[in-house]
C-alpha positions in Angstrom: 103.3 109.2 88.4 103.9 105.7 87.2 101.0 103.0 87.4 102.4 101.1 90.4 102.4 104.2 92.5 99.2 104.7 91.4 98.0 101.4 92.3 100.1 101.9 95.8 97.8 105.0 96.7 94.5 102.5 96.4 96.1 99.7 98.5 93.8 99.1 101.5 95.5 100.6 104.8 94.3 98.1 107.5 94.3 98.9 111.1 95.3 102.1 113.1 99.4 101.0 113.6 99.3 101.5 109.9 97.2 105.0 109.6 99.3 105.9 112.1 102.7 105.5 110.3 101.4 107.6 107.7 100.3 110.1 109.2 103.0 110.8 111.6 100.9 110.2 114.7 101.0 107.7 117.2 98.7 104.6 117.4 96.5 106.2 120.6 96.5 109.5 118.8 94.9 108.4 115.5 92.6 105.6 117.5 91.5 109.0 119.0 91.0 110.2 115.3 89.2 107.1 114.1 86.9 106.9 116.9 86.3 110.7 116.4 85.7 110.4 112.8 88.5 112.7 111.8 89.8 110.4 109.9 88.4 109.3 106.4 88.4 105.5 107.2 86.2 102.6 107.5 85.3 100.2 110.3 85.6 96.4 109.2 85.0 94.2 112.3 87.4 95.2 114.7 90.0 97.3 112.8 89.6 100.3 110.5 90.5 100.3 107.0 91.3 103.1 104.4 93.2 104.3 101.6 96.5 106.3 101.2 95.0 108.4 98.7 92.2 108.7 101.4 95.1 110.1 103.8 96.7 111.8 102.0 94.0 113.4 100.4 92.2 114.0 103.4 95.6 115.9 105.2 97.0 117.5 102.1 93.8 119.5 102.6 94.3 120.0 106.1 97.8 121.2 106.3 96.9 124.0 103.3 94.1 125.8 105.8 95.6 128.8 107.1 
């Protein structure tokens, strides 16, 4: 993995339009998600922030569960 995709995983995700894109869900869907706390994100004011490494971290794991 070169050092700009690196640096592309640790890029803040703002808002849930953008979670949403990727993780292949629609925007009500992961709102639901966020305001559950299923997803690993923070809330900054009024939108959520996180990481793609977060994501894809977070639903790697989820995917490989049986």
């Amino acid at each position: 993995m070169s050092a700009s995709q690196i640096d592309d995983l640790d890029t803040p995700v703002w808002g849930a339009a953008a979670i949403a894109e990727i993780i292949h869900k629609t925007e009500t869907q992961t709102n639901y998600l966020l305001i559950k706390r299923r997803i690993d994100a923070t809330k900054v004011g009024r939108l959520w922030v996180t990481t793609r490494r977060r994501l894809l971290n977070q639903f790697s794991e989820t995917d490989a569960r049986p």
